[in-house]
Backbone as JSON Lines, residues from 0, in Angstrom:
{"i":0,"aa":"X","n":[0.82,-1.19,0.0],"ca":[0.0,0.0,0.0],"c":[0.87,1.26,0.0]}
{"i":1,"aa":"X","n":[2.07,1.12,0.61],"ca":[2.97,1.98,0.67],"c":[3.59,2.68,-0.83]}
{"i":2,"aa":"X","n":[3.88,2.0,-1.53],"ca":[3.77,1.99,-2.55],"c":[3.45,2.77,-3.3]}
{"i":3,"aa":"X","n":[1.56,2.14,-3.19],"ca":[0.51,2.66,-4.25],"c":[0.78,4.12,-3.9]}
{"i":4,"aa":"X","n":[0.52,4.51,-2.88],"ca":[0.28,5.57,-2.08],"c":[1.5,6.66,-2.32]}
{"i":5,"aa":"X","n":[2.68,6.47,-2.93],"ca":[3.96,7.0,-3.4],"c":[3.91,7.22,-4.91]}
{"i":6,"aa":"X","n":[3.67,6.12,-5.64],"ca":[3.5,6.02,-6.87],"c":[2.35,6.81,-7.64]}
{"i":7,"aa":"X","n":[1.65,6.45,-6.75],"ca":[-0.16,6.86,-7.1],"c":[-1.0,5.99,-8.14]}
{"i":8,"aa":"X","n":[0.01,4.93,-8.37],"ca":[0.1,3.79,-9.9],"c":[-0.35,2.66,-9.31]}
{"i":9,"aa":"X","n":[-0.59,1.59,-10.24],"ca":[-1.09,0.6,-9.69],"c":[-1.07,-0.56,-11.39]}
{"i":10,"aa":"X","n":[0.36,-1.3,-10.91],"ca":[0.04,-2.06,-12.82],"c":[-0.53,-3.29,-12.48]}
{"i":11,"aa":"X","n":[-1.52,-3.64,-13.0],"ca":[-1.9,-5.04,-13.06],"c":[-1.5,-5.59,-14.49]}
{"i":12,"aa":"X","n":[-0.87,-6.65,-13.89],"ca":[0.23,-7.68,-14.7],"c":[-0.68,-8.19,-15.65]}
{"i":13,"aa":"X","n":[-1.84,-8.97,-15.37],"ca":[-2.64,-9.72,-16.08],"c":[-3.78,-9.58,-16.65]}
{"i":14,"aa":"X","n":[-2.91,-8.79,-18.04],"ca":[-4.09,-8.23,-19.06],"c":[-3.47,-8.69,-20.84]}
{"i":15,"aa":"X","n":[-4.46,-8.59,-21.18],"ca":[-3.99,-9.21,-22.44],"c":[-3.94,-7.18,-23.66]}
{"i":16,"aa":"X","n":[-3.22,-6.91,-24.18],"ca":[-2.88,-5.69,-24.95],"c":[-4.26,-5.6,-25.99]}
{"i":17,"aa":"X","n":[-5.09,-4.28,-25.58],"ca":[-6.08,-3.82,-26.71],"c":[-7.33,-4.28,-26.06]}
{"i":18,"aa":"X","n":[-7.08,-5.39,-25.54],"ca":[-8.48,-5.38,-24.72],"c":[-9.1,-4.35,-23.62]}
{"i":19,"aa":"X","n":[-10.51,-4.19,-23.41],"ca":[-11.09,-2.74,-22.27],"c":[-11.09,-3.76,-21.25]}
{"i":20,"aa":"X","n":[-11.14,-3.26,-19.79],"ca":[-11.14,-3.99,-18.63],"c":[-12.13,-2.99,-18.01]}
{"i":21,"aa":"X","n":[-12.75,-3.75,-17.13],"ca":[-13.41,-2.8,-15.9],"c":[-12.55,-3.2,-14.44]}
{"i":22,"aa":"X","n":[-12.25,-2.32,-14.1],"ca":[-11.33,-2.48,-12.57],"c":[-12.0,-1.85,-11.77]}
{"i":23,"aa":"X","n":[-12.29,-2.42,-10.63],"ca":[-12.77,-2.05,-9.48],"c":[-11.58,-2.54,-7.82]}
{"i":24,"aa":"X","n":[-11.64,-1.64,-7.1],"ca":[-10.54,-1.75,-5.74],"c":[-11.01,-1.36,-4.69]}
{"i":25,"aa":"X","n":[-10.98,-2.64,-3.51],"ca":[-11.56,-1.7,-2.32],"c":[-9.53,-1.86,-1.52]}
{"i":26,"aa":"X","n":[-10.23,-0.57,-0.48],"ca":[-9.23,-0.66,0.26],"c":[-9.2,-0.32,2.0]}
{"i":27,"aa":"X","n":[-8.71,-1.28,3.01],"ca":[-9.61,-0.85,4.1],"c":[-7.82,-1.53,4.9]}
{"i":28,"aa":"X","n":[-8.04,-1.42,6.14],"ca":[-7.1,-1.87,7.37],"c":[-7.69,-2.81,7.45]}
{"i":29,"aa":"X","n":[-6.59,-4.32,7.2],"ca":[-6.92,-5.07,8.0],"c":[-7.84,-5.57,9.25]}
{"i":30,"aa":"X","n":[-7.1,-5.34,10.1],"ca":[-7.73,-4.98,11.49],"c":[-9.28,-4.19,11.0]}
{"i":31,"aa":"X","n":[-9.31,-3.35,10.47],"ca":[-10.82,-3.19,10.34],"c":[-11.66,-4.49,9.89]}
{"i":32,"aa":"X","n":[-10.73,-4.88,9.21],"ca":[-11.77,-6.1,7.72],"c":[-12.11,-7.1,8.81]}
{"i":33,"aa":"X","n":[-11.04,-7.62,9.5],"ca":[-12.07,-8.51,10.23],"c":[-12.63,-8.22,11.73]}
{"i":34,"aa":"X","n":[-12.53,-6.71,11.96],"ca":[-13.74,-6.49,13.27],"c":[-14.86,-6.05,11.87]}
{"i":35,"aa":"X","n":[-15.05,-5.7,11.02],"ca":[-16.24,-5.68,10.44],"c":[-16.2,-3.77,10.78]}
{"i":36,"aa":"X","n":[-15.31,-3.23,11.24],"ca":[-15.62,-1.3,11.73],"c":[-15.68,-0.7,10.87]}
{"i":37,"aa":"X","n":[-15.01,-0.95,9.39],"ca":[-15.37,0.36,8.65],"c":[-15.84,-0.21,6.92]}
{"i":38,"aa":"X","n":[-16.75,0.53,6.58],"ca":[-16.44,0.2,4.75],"c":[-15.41,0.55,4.37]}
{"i":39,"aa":"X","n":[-14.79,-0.64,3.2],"ca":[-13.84,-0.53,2.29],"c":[-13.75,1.08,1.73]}
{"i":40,"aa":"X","n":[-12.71,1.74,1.08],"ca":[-12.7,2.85,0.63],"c":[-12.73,2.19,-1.26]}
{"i":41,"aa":"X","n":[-13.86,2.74,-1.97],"ca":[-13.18,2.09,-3.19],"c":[-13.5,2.46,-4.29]}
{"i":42,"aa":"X","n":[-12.77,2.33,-5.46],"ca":[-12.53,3.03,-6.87],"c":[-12.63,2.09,-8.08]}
{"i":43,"aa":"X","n":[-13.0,2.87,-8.74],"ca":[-13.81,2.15,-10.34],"c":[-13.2,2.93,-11.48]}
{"i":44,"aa":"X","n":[-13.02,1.88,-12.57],"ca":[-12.01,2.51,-13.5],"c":[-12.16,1.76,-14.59]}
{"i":45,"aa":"X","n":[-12.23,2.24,-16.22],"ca":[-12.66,0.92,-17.04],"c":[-11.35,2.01,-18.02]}
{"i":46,"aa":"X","n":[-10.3,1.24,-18.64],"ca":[-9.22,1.36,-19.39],"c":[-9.09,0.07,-20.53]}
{"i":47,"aa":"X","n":[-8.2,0.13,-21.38],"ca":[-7.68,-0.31,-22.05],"c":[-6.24,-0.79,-21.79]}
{"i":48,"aa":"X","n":[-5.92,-2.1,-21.85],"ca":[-4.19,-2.32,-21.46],"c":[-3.87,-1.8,-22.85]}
{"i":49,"aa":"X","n":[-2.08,-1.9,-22.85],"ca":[-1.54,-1.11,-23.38],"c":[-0.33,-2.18,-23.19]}
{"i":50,"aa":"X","n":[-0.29,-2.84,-22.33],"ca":[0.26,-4.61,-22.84],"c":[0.44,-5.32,-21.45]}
{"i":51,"aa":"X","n":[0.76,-6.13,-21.39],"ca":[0.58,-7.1,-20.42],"c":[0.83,-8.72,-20.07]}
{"i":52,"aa":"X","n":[0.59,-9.68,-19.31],"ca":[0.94,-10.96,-19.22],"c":[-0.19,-11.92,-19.67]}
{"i":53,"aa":"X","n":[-0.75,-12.31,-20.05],"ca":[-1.66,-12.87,-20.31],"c":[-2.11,-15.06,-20.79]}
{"i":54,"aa":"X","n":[-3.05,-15.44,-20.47],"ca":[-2.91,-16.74,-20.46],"c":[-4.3,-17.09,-21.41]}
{"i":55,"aa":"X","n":[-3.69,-18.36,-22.12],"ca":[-5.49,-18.93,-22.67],"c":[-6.16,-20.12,-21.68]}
{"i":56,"aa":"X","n":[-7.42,-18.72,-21.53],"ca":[-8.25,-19.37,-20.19],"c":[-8.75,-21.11,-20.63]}
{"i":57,"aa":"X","n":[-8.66,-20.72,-22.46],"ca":[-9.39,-22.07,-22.6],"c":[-8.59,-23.41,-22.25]}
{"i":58,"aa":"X","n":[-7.11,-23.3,-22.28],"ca":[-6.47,-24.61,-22.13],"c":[-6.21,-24.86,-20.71]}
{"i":59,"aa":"X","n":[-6.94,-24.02,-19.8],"ca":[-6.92,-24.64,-18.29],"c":[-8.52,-25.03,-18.23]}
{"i":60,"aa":"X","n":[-8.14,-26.44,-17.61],"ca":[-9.66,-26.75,-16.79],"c":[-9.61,-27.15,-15.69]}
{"i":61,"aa":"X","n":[-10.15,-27.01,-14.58],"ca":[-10.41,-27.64,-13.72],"c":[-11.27,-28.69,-13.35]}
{"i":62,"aa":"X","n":[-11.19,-29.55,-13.18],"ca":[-11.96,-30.93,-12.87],"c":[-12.7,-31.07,-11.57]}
{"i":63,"aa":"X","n":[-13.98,-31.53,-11.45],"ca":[-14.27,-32.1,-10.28],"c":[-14.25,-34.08,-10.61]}
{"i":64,"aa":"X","n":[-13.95,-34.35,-9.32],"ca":[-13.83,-35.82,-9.24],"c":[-15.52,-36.46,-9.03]}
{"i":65,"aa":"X","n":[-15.87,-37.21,-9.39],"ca":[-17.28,-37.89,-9.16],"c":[-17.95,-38.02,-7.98]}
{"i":66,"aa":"X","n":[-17.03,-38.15,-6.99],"ca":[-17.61,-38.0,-5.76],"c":[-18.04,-36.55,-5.37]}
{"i":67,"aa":"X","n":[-17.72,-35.44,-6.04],"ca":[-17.7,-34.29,-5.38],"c":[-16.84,-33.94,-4.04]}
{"i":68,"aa":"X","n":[-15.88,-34.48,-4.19],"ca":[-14.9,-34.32,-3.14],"c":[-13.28,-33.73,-3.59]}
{"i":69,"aa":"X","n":[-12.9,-33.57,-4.59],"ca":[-11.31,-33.01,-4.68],"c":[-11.41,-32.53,-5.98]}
{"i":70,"aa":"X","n":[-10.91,-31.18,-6.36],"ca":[-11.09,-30.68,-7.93],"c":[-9.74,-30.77,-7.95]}
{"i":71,"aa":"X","n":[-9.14,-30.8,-9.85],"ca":[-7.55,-31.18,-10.29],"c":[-7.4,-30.18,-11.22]}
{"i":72,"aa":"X","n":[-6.06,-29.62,-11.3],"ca":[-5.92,-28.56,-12.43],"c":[-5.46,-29.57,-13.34]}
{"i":73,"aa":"X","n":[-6.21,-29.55,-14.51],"ca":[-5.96,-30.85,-15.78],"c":[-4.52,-30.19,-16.33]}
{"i":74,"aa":"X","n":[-4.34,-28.97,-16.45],"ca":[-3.16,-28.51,-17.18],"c":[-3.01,-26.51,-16.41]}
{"i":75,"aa":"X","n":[-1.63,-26.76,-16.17],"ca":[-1.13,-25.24,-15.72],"c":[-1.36,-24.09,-16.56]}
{"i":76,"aa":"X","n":[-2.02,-23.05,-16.25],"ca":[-1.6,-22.51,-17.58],"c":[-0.36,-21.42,-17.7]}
{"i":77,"aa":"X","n":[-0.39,-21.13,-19.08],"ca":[1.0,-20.52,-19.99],"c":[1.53,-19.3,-20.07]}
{"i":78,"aa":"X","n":[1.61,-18.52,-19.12],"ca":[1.29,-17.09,-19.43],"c":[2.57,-16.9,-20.36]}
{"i":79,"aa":"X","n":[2.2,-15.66,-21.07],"ca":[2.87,-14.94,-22.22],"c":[4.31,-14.8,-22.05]}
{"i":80,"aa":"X","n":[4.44,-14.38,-21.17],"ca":[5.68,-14.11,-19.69],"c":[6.04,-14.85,-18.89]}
{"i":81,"aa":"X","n":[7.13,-14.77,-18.06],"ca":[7.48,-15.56,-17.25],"c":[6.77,-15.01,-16.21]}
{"i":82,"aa":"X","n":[6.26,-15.64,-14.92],"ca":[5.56,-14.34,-13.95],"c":[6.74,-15.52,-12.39]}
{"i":83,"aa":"X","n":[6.17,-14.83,-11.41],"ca":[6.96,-15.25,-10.45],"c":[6.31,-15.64,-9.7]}
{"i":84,"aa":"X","n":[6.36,-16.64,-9.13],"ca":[4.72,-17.42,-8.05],"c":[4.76,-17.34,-6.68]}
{"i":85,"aa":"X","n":[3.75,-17.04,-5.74],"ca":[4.12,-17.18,-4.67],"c":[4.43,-18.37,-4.13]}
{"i":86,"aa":"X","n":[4.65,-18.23,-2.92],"ca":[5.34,-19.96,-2.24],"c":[4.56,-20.79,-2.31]}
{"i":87,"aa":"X","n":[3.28,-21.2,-2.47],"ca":[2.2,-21.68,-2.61],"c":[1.41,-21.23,-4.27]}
{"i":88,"aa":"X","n":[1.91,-21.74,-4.98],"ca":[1.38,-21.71,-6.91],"c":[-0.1,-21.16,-7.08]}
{"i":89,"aa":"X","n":[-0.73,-22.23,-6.38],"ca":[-2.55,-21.87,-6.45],"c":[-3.3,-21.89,-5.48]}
{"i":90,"aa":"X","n":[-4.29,-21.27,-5.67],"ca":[-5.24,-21.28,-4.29],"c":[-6.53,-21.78,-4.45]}
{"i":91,"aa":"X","n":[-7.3,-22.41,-3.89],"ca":[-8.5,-23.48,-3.88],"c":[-9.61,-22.65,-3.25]}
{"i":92,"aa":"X","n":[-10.78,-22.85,-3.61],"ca":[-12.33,-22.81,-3.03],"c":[-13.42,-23.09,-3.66]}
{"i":93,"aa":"X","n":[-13.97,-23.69,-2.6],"ca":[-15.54,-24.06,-3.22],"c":[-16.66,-22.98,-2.45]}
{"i":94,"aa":"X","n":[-17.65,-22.93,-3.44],"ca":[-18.61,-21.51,-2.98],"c":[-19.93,-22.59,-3.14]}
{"i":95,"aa":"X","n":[-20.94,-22.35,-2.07],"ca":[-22.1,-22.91,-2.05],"c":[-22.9,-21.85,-2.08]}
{"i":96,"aa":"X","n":[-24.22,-21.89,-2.85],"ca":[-25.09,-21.05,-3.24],"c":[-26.35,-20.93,-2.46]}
{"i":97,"aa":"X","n":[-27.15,-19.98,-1.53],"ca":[-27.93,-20.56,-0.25],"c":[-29.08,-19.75,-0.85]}
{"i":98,"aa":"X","n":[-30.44,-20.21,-1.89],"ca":[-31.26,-19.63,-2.47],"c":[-32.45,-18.76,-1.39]}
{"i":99,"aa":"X","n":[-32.45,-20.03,-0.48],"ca":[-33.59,-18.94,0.55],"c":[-32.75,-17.61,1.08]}
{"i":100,"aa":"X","n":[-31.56,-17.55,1.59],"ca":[-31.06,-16.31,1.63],"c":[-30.7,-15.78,1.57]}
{"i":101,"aa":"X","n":[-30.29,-15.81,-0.42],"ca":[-29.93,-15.44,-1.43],"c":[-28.28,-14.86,-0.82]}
{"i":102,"aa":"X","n":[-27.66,-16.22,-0.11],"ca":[-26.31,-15.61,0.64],"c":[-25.53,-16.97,-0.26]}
{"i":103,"aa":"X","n":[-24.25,-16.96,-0.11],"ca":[-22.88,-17.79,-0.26],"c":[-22.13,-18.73,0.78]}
{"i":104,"aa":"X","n":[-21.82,-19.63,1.08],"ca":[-20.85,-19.73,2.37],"c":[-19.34,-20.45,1.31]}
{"i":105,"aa":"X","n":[-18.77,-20.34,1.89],"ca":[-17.68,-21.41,1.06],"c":[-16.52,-21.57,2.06]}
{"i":106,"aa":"X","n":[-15.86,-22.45,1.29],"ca":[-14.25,-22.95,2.33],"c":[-12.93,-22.63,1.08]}
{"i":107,"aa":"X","n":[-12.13,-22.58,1.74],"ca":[-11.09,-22.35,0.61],"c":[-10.01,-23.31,1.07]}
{"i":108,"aa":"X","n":[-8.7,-23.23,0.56],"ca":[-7.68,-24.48,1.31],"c":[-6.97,-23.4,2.26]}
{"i":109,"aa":"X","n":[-6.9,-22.67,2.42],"ca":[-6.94,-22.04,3.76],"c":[-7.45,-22.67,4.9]}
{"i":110,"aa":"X","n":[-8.45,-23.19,4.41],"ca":[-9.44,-23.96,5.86],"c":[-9.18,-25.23,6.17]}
{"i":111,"aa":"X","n":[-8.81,-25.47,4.78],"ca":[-8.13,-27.18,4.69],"c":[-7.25,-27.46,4.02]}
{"i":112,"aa":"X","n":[-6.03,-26.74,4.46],"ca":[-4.58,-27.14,3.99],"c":[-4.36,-28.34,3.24]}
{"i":113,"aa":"X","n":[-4.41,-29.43,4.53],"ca":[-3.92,-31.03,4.63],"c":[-4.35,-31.16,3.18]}
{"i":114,"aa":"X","n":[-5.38,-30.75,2.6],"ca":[-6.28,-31.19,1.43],"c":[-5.33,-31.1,-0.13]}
{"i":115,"aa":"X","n":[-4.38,-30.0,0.05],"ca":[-3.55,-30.13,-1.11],"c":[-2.43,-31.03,-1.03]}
{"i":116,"aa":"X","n":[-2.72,-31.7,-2.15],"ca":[-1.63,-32.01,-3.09],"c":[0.04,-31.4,-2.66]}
{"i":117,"aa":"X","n":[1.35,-32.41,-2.63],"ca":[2.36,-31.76,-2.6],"c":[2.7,-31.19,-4.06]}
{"i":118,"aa":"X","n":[1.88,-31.92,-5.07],"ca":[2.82,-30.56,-6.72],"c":[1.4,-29.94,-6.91]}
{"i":119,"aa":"X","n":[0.48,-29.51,-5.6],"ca":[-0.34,-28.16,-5.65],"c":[-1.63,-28.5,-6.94]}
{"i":120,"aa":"X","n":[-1.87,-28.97,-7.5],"ca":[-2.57,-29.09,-8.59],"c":[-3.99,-30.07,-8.28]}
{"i":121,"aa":"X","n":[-4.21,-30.77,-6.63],"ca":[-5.41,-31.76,-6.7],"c":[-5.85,-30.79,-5.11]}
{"i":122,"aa":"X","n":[-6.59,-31.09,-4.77],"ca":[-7.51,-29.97,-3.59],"c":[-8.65,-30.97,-2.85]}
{"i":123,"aa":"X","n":[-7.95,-31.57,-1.87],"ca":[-9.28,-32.56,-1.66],"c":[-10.42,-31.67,-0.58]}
{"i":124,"aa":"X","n":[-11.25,-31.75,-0.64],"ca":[-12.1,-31.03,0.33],"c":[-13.3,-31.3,0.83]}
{"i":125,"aa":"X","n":[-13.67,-32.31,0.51],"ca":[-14.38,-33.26,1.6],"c":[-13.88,-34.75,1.82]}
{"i":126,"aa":"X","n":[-13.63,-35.35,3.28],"ca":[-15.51,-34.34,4.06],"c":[-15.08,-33.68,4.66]}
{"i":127,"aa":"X","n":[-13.76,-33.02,5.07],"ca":[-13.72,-32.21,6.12],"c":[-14.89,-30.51,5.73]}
{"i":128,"aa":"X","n":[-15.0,-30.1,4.38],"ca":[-16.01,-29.57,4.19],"c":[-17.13,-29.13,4.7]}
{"i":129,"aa":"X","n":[-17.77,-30.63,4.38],"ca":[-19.12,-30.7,5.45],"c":[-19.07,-30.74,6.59]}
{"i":130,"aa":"X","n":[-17.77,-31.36,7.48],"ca":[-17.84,-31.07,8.35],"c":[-17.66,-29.72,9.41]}
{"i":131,"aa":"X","n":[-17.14,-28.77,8.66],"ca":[-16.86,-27.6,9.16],"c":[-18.04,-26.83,9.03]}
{"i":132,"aa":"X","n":[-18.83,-27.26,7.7],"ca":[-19.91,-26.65,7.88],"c":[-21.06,-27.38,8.82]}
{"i":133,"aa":"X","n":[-21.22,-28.45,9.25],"ca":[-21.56,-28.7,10.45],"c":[-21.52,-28.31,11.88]}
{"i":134,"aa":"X","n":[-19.95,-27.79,12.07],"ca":[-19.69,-27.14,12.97],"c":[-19.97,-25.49,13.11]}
{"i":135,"aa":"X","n":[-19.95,-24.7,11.94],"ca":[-20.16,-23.24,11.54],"c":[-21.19,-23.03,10.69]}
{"i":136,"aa":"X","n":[-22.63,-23.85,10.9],"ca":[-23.49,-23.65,9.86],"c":[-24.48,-22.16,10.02]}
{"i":137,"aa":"X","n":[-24.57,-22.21,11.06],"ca":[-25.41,-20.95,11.85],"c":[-27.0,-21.11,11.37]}
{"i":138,"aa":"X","n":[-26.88,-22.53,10.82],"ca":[-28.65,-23.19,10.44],"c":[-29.25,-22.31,8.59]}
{"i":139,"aa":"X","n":[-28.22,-22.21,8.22],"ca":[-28.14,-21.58,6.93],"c":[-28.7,-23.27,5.83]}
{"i":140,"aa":"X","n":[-27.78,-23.99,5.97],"ca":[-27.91,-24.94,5.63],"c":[-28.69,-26.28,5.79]}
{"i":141,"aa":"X","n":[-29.33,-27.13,5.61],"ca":[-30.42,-27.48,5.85],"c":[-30.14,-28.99,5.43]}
{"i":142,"aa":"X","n":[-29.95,-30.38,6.31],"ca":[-30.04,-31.37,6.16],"c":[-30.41,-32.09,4.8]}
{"i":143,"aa":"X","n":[-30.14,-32.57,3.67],"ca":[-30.64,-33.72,2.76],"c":[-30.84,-33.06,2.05]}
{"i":144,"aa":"X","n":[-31.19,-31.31,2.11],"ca":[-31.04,-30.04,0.76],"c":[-29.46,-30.41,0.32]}
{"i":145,"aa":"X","n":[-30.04,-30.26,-1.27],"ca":[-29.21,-30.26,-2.4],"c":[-28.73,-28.37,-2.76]}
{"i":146,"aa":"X","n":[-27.93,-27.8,-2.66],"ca":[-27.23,-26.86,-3.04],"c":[-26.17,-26.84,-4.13]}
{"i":147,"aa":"X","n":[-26.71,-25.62,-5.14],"ca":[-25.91,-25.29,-6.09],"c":[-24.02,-24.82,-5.92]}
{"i":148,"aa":"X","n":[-23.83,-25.36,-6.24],"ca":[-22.16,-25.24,-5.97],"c":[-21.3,-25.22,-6.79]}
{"i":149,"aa":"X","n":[-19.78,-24.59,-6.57],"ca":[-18.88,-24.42,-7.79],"c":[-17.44,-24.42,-7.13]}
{"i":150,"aa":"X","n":[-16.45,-24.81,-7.29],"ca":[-15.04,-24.43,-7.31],"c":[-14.23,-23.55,-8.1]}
{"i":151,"aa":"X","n":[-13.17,-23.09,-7.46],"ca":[-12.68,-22.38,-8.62],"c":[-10.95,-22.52,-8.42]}
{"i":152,"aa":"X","n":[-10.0,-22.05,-8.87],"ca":[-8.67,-21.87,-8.5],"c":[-8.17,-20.87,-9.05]}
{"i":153,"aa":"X","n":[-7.14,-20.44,-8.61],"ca":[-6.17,-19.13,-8.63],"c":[-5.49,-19.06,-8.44]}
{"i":154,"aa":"X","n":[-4.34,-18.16,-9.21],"ca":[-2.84,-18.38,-9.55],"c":[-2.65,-17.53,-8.98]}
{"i":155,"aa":"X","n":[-1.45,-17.58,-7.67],"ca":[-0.88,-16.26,-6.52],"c":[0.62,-16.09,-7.53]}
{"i":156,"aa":"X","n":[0.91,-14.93,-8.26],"ca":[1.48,-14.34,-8.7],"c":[2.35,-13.39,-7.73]}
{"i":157,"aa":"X","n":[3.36,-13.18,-7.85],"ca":[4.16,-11.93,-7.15],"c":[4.67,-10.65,-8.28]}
{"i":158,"aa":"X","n":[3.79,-9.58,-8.39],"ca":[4.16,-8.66,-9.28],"c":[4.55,-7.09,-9.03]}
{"i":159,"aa":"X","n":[5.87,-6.89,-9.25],"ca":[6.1,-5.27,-8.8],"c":[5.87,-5.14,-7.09]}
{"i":160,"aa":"X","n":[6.45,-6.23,-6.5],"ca":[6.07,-6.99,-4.78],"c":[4.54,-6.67,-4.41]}
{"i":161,"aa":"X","n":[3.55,-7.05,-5.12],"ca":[2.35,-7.02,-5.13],"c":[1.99,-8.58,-5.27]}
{"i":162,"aa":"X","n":[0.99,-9.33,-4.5],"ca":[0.92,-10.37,-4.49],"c":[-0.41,-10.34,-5.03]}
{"i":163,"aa":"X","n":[-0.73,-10.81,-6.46],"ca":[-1.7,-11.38,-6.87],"c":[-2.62,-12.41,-7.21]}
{"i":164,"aa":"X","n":[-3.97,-12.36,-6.55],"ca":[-4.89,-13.7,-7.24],"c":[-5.7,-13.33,-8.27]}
{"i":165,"aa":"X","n":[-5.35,-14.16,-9.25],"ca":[-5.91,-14.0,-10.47],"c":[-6.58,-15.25,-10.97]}
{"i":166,"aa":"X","n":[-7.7,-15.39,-11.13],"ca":[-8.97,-16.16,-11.22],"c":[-8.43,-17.04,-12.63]}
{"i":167,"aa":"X","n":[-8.37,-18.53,-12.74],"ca":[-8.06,-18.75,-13.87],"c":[-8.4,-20.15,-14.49]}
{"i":168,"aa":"X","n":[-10.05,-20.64,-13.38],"ca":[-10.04,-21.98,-14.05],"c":[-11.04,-22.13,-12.86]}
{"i":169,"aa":"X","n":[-12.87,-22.09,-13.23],"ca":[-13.66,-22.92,-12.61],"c":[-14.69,-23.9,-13.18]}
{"i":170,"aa":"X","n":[-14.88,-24.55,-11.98],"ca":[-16.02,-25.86,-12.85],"c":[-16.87,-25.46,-12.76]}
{"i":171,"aa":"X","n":[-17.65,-26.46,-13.9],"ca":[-19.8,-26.27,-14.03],"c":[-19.74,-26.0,-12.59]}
{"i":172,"aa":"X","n":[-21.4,-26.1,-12.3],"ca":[-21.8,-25.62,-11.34],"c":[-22.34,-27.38,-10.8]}
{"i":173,"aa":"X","n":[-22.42,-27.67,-9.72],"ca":[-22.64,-29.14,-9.4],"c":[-23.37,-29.15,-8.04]}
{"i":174,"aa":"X","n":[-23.96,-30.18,-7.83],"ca":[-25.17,-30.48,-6.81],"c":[-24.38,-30.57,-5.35]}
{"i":175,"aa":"X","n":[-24.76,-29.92,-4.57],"ca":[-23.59,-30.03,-3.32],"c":[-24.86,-30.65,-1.77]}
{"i":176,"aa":"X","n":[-24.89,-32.12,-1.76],"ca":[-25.85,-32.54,-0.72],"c":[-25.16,-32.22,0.57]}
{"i":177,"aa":"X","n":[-26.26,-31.59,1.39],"ca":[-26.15,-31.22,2.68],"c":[-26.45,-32.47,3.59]}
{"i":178,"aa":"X","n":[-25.55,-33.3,4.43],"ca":[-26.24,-34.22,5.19],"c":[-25.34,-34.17,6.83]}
């Protein structure tokens, strides 16, 4: 932030040249974000790159396994550039969709480390999943209900010492049973 705040700049690495983007940024203290004390401060901006790092979204997929329990990156993808990764390559989550109150809950591998893979690319996540949401449901969730659900993964980049997640590979959307 120190940085931004010197520079007044802000390059995001991962754009493909000639294409328009819409950018949006919040920005808040820590320490605020998780007592919940203040709104984000935040800015909206729609530009054109002018060049950049860029990857084809189409030759990454992500897989879910049949059980609904561990998604796999089928293939890394290529960027244009060499980019520099953080210590940890990708980052994992599944998002559950809660229609009566039109809310989200999800887990990421944050919550469940143990769950990756040592070459980072398989994400197992249930059951400890369900079980956390057993333990933290707050009654959102509802026994033998079927919920809409999705995974996704993301490439932690290190750019201009800016650490980036950049969205780059999710699955259909799949039946997520609550039991």
């Amino acid at each position: 932030m120190e940085k931004i705040k010197q520079t007044r700049k802000v390059i995001f690495p991962i754009v493909q040249a000639g294409k328009k983007y819409h950018i949006s940024a919040m920005a808040y203290s820590e320490q605020n974000y998780y007592a919940s004390l203040e709104y984000p401060h935040t800015a909206e901006a729609e530009c054109i790159a002018e060049n950049g790092i860029y990857f084809n979204r189409d030759s990454v997929k992500l897989e879910l396994d049949n059980a609904h329990s561990a998604v796999t990156l089928s293939s890394e993808p290529v960027f244009s550039s060499e980019v520099t990764f953080d210590t940890q390559k990708y980052s994992y989550g599944v998002t559950i969709y809660i229609p009566e109150n039109r809310a989200m809950m999800g887990v990421g591998d944050h919550h469940i480390p143990e769950g990756l893979s040592s070459d980072g690319l398989t994400w197992t996540f249930e059951p400890q999943m369900t079980g956390d949401f057993r333990n933290n449901n707050n009654g959102w969730l509802e026994s033998g209900n079927n919920y809409s659900a999705w995974a996704e993964v993301k490439a932690l980049i290190i750019y201009d010492d800016i650490t980036w997640s950049v969205g780059i590979a999710k699955t259909p959307e799949f039946n997520y049973l609550y039991n």
